[in-house]
C-alpha positions in Angstrom: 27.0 75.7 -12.4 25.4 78.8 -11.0 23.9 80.9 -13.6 21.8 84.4 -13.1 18.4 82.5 -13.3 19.4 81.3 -9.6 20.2 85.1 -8.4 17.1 85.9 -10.0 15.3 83.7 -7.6 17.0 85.2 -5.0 15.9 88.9 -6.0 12.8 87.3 -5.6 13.0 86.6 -2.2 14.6 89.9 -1.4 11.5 91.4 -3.0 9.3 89.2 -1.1 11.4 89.8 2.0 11.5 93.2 1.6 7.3 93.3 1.2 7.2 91.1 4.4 8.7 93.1 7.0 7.5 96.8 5.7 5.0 98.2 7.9 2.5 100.1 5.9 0.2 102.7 8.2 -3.1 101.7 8.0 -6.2 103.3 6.6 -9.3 104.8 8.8 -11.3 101.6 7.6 -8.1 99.3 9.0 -8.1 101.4 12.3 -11.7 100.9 12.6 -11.5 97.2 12.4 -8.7 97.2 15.3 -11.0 99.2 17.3 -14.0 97.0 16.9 -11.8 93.2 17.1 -12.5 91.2 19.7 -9.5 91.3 22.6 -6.6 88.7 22.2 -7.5 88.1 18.6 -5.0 86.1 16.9 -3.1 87.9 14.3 -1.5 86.0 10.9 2.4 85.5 11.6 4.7 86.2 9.1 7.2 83.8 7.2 10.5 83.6 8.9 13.7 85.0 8.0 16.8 83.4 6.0 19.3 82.5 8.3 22.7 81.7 7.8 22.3 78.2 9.6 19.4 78.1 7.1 21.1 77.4 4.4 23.9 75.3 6.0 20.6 72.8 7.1 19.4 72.6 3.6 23.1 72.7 2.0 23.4 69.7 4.4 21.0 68.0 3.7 21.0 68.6 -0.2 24.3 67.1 -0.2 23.1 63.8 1.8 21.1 63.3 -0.6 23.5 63.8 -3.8 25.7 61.3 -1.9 23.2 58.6 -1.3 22.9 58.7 -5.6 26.5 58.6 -5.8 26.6 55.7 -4.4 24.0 54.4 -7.0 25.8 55.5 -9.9 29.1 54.2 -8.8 27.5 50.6 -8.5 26.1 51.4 -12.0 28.1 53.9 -14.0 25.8 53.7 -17.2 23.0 55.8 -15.2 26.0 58.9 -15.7 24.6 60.2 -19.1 21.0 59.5 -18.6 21.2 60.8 -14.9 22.8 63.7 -16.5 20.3 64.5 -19.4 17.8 64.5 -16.8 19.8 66.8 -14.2 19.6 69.3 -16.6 16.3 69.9 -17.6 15.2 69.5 -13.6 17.7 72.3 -13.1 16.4 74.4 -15.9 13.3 74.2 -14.3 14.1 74.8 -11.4 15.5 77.8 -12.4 12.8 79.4 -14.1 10.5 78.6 -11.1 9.5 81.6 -8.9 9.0 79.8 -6.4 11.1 77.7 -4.4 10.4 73.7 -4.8 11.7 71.6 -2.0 11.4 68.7 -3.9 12.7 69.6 -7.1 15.8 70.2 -5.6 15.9 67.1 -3.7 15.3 65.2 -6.9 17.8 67.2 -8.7 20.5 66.4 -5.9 19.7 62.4 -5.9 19.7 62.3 -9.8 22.9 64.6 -10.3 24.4 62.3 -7.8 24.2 59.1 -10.0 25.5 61.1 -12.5 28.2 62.2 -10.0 28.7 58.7 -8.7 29.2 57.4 -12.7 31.3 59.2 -13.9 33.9 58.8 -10.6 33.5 55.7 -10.7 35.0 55.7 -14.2 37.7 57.9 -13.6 38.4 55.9 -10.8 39.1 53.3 -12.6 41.3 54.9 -15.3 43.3 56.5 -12.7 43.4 55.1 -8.9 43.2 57.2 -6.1 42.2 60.8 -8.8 38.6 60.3 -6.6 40.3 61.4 -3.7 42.2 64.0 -4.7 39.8 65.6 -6.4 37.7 65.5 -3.2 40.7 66.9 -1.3 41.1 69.7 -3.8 37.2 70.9 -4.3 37.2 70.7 -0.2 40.8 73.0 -0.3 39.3 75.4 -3.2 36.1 75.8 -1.0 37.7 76.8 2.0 40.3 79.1 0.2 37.5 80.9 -1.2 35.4 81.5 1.4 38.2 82.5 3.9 39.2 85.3 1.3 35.7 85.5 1.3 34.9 86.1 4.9 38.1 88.4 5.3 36.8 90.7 2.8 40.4 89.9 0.5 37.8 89.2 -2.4 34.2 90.8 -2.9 32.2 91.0 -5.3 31.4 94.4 -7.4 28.1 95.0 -9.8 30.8 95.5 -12.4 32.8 91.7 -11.7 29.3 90.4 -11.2 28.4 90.9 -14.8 31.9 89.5 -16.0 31.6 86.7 -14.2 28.0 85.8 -15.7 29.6 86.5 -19.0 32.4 83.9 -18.8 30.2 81.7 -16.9 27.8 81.6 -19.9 30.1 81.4 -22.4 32.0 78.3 -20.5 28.3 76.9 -20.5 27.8 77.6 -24.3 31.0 76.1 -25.5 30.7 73.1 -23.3 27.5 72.1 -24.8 28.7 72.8 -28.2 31.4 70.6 -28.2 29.9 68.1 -26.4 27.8 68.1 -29.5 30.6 67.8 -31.9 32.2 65.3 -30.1 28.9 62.9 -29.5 28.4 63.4 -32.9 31.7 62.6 -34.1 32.5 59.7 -32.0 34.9 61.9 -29.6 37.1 63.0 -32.7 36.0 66.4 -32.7 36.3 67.5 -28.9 38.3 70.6 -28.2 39.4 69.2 -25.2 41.5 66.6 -26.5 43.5 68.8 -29.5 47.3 68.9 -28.8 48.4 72.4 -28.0 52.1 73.9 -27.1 53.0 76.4 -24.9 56.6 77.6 -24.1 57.5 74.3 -25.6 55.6 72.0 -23.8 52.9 70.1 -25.3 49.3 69.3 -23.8 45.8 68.5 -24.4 43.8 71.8 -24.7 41.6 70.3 -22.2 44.2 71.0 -19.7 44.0 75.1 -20.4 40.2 74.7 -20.5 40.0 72.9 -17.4 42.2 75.2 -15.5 40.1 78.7 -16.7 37.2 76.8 -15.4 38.4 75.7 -12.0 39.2 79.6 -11.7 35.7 80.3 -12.9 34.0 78.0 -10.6 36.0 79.4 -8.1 34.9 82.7 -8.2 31.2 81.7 -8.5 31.4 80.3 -5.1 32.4 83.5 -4.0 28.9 84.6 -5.9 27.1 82.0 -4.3 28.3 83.3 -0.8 27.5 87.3 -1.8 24.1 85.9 -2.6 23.6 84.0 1.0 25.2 87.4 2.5 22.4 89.7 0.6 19.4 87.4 1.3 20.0 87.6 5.2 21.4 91.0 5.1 17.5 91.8 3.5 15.8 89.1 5.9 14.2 87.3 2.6 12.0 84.5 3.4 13.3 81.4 5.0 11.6 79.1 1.9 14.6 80.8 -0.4 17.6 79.1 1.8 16.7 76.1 -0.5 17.7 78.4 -3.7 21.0 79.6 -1.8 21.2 75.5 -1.2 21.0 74.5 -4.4 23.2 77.1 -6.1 26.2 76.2 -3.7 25.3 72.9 -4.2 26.1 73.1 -7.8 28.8 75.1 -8.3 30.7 72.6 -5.8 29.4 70.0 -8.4 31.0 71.8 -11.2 34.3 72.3 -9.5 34.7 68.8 -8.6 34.1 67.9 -11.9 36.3 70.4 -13.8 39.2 69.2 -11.2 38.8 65.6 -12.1 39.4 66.0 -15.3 42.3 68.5 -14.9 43.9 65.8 -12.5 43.2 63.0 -15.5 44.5 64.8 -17.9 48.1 65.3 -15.6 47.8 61.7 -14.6 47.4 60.6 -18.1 50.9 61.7 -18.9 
């Protein structure tokens, strides 16, 4: 999921972008130098500019990439966990990374992928056809956020910003906790799967927690394309569309994930 190690890499770049196309006046000893260069001297040319087709490229071909290890870990669904366990450390690095690693994220797309491809591939055969329909519905979400999005219905403020890292985090934080619990107790103690009733209808908990993160993920997409806005708005480098990449990349990730197993737990019934 996106998380504010990933905007600050994109501060970063805004910084660096920022650096890159101010034009300092130069000194008597820098005027000099012009003066005395040799005619039709090559000068150094600076580092392109973010585009938005940028990051639609590298978006394109991040998700290429997490496909091709879908396909691997839906011919061998016990590379999910491992795949996963691995996913996460590469993203935690490449989070705290200044600089933006190409290949890092690559790795991290074709790893998270096999996890990806696993754990579908399980749910697909618990519940035939949920693979589809949770493809149909991340595809629907996406487009429903970025059209409210793009028609300025929904923007994001410094004040929702910080609410949304908040719940974000604390989604994160439980997550891992009770997959803890429930590794450690043999799936007994998992939150997700304690009976709960509301207005006299009974259902797991997971449902709720599922549906509060489908909404969170949601709104981090519309994060993730505030974040693309502001880094061509400030002309950052072009190296940090692979950032803007991998941050869509994985909130789309978390979505489809969090609406797989709201459709299970519906089609469990």
């Amino acid at each position: 999921m996106s998380n504010p190690l990933v905007r600050r890499g994109l501060n970063d770049g805004i910084r660096a972008g920022q650096e890159q196309n101010r034009i300092p006046a130069p000194s008597d000893q820098q005027l000099q130098e012009m003066y005395d260069a040799p005619a039709y001297q090559s000068q150094p040319v600076a580092e392109r500019s973010m585009t938005y087709d940028d990051v639609l490229m590298k978006t394109g071909i991040c998700f290429a990439v997490l496909l091709a290890g879908a396909v691997v870990g839906w011919i061998v669904p016990m590379l999910a966990m491992p795949s996963a366990i691995v996913a996460l450390v590469i993203g935690l690095i490449i989070a705290f990374k200044k600089e933006p690693s190409k290949g890092l994220i690559l790795t991290y797309a074709a790893i998270q992928g096999v996890f990806l491809g696993g754990i579908s591939s399980t749910f697909e055969n618990a519940y035939d056809g949920i693979v589809m329909q949770a493809v149909l519905g991340t595809l629907s979400v996406f487009l429903v956020m970025f059209a409210l999005f793009k028609f300025k219905i929904i923007r994001m403020s410094s004040g929702f910003m910080k609410f949304l890292m908040l719940a974000v985090g604390g989604y994160a934080v439980f997550s891992l906790v009770n997959f803890g619990f429930a590794m450690l107790s043999g799936g007994e103690m998992n939150a997700r799967t304690m009976e709960i009733t509301i207005l006299g209808i009974s259902m797991p908990l997971g449902v709720l927690i599922s549906g509060v993160a489908v909404v969170l993920a949601a709104l981090t997409l519309v994060s993730d394309f505030h974040m693309i806005e502001q880094g061509v708005r400030h002309k950052i480098p072009e190296k940090y569309s692979w950032v803007c990449a991998f941050s869509l990349m994985v909130t789309l990730v978390w979505l489809y994930i969090e609406i797989l197993r709201l459709l299970s737990y519906f089609r469990s019934n």
